[in-house]
Structure formats: C-alpha cells, structure tokens
C-alpha distance (Angstrom), angle and dihedral (degrees) to the residues before:
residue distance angle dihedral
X1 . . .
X2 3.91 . .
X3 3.56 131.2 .
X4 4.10 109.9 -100.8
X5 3.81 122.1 -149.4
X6 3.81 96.9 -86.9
X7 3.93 93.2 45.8
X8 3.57 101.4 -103.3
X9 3.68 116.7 118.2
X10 3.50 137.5 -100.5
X11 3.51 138.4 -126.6
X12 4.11 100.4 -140.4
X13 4.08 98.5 168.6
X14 2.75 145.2 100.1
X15 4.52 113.6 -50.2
X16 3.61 125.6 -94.6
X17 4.10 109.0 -88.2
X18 4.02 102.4 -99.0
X19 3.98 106.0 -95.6
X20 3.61 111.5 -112.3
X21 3.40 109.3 -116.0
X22 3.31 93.0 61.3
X23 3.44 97.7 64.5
X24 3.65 89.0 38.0
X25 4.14 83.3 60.8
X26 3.45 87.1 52.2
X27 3.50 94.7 55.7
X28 3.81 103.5 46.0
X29 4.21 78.2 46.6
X30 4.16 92.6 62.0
X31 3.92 83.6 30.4
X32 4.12 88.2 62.8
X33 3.87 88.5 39.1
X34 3.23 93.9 60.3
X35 3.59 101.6 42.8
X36 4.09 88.5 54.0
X37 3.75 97.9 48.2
X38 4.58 85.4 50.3
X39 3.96 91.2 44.3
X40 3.67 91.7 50.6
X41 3.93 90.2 42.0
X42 3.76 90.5 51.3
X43 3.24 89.1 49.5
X44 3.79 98.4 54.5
X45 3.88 92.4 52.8
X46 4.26 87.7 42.6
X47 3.65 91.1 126.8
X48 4.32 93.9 -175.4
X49 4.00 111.2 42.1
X50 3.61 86.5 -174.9
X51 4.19 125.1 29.0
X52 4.33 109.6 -91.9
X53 3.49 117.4 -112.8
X54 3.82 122.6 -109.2
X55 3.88 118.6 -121.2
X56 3.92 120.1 -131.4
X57 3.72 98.7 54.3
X58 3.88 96.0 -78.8
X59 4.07 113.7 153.3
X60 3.53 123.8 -139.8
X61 3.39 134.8 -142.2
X62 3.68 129.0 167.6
X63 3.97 141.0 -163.2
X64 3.26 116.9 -163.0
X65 4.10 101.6 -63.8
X66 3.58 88.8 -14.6
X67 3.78 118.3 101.0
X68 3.93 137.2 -165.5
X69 3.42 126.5 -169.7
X70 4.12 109.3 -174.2
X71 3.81 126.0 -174.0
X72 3.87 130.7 165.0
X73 3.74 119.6 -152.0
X74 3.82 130.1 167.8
X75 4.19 95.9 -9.8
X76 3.93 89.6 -43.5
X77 3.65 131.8 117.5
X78 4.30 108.9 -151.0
X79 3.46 104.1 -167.1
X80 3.97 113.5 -170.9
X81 4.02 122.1 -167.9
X82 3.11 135.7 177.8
X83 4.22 142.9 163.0
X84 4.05 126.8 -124.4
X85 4.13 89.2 -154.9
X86 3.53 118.4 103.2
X87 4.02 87.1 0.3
X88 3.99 103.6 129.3
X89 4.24 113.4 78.6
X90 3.27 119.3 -130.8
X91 4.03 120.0 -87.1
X92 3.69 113.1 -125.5
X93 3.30 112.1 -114.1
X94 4.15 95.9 -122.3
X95 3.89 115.3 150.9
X96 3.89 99.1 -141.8
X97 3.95 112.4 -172.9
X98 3.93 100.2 -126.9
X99 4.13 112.0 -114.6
X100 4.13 125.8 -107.4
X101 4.21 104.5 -67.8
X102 3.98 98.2 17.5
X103 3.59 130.9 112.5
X104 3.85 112.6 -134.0
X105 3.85 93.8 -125.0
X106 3.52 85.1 55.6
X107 3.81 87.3 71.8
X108 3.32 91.4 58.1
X109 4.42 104.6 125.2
X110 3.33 111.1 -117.5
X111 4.15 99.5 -114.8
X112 3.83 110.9 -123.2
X113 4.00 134.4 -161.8
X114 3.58 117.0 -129.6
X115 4.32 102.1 160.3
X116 3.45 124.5 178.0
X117 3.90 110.5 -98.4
X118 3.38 135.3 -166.2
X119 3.78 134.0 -142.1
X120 3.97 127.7 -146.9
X121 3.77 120.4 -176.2
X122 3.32 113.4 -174.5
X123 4.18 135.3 -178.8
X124 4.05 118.8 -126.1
X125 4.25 82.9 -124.1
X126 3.71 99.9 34.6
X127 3.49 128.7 109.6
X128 3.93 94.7 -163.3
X129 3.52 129.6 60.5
X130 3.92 127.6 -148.5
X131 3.66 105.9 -126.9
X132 4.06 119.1 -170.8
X133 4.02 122.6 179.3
X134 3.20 113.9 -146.2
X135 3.93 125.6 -159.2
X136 4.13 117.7 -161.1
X137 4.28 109.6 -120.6
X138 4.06 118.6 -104.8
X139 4.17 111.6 -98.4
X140 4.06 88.2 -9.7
X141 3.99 98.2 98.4
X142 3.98 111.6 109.5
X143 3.92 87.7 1.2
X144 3.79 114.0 145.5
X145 3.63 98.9 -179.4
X146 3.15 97.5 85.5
X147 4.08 109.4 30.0
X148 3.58 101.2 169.8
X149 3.70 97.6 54.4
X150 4.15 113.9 82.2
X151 3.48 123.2 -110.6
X152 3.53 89.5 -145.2
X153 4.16 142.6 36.0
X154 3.23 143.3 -148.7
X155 4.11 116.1 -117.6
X156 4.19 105.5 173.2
X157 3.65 129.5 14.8
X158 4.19 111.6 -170.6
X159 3.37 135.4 165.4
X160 4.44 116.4 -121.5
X161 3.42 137.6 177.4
X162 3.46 113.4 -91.3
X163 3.97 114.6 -117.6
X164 4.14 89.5 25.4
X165 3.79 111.1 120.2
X166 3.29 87.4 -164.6
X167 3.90 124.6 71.0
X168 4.15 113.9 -140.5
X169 3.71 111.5 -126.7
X170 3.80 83.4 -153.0
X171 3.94 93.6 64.9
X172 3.89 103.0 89.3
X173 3.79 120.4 -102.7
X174 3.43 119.4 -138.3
X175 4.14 105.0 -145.4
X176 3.56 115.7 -155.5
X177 3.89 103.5 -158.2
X178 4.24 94.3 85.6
X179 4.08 79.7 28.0
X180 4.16 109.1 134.4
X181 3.10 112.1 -113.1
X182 3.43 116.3 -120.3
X183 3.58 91.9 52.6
X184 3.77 94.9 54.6
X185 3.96 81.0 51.1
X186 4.25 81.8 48.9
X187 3.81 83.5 53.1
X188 3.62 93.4 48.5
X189 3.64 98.5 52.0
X190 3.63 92.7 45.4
X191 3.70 88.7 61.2
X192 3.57 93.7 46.6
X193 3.78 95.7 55.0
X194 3.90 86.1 54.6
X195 3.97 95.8 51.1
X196 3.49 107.9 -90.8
X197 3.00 111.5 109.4
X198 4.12 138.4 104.7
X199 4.25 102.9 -45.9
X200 3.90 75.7 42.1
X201 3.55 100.1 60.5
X202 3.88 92.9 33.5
X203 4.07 89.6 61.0
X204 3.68 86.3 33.7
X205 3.77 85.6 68.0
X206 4.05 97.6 41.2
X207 4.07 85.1 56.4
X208 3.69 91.7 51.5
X209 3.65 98.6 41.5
X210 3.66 82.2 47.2
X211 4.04 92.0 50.2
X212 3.65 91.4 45.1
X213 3.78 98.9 52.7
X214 4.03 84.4 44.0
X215 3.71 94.0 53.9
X216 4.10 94.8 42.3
X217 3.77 95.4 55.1
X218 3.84 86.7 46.7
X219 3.62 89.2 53.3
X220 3.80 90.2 56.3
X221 3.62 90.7 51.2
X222 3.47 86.4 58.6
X223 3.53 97.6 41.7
X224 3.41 90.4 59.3
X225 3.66 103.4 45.2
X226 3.82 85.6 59.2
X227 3.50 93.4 52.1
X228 3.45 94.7 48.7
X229 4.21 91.9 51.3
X230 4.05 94.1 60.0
C-alpha cells in the first residue's frame, strides 16, 4: 500500500485478476465474428441458391437432411432416399505445393456428397416392396474415362413390407458381394430401365452436394444465433 495525496491508501500491486465474464464476452464476441465472416464465405462459393431439379420426372421432397425422390412409371412406384449426414469422404491429408500463379486456397477440392441411397420399387397391388441399397464407387464419381462402368453399386437387395418405416432384420437380405454375376448385372439393368441409372446418380450427387452445403450454412446461422443469446 502507499499513502495517496488525500491520505487514504493505495493499492500499489499487482491488478485485480480479470473477472470472468468478461473474457467469456470476449469470447462469444470473436466466436460470432467468426461465424459471420464463414457464413458469408459459404455463401460466396454457394454454387445452387435453390436445390437442381432432377431429370426423368422424379419429385422431390425433402426433410430436413433427408431426401425423397418419387417417380411412377408403368404401374410402379420407385421411391429413392437418401441422407445428407455423414455424406462428404474424407480429404486426404496430401500437402501439395501450389503451381506458378495459384493461390494455395485455390487448391482447396471442392467437397462433394455422394450418400448412400436407397431404392424402393413397389407394385400399385403389391403388398411388398423391392428395396435395393445402393453405395456410390471409390474415385469413380464424375469420371468420364471410363463411361460404361457405374459410378455406383448395389450392396443388399431385400424384400419389406410396403408402408413399414421400419425394415425387419428377420426378412432375408440378399448380399451382393458372393452375388453371381449375371444376376447382379440382371439387377443392374432392372434399375436402369426404372431411371436409376448413371445421369441418375450423377444429378443424384449435385442435389446432395447442393442439400449439404444448404443445410451447413443453416447450421451456422444457427450456431451463431445461439452464441449470440448467452
């Protein structure tokens, strides 16, 4: 302490420990700073402001980061569904010394969704539908190399009750890795004559993509209007 000019003593030491909710404040402020600068980022590189339309007459409809595409053809119903979460591989991790003229974030792979989806075909009279899952191929997806291989496969084929949102484990599951051959090519061809095929799955991609990128910047938004509320 030391004696101040009115005779009251003063505190000389060492300050007061900054109370923490201030530095909490400052925080949630570079928190919410943040979160602005990557929505309007995100938004810059948005390439669809609205989701693209499939060809072949299939109607979307979407819940949250659920998607259905529905189509009838020929006294079928071809239902096609697929998920957003957990869509986008993983980037290798390869450090890549960026070429004469080009910015390093410019480098930067352009992430893609390619979710597992699910197809239901079902007959206006039956009571069972013919459900395949369908898986996209590794390093195939907007190739053009190769066009007559397909960009994605099919892994189980079961048959469900239709209406059920449920699927029984008990109802056998055909597995098509020790599948024969020519009838996963039957399988194949079958799909293709109902629309699913290659263009399909290419577009199926650009709407997911699409999706995804929608449904991250909204969870930003979100992000930080919680933030903001503490």
């Amino acid at each position: 302490y030391r004696e101040g000019n009115w005779g009251f003593l003063m505190w000389t030491g060492p300050k007061a420990p900054e109370q923490p909710c201030v530095k909490r404040l400052e925080v949630y402020k570079a928190f919410v700073e943040f979160l602005t600068d990557e929505i309007k980022e995100e938004r810059k590189i948005q390439k669809h402001k609205s989701l693209p339309k499939m060809s072949g007459g299939w109607e979307l409809e979407v819940d949250g980061t659920e998607a259905k595409l529905v189509r009838k053809v020929a006294g079928e119903k071809i239902t096609v569904t697929f998920n957003i979460n957990n869509s986008i591989p993983p980037t290798l991790d390869i450090e890549e010394q960026p070429s004469e003229g080009q910015k390093a974030e410019e480098q930067e792979p352009e992430l893609t969704s390619t979710p597992n989806f699910v197809v239901e075909v079902t007959k206006s009279d039956g009571k069972k539908a013919l459900v395949l899952d369908c898986h996209y191929s590794e390093d195939e997806v907007g190739e053009e190399e190769e066009a007559e291989s397909d960009i994605f496969s099919i892994k189980e084929v079961s048959f469900q009750a239709t209406g059920e949102s449920d699927w029984k484990d008990t109802n056998y599951t055909l597995n098509t890795d020790s599948l024969d051959w020519a009838l996963y090519d039957h399988l194949m061809d079958f799909l293709a004559d109902r629309g699913v095929d290659n263009t399909f799955a290419d577009e199926l991609v650009e709407l997911s993509t699409a999706l995804e990128h929608q449904e991250y910047i909204t969870f930003l938004e979100d992000l930080k209007s919680f933030i903001k509320s503490q």
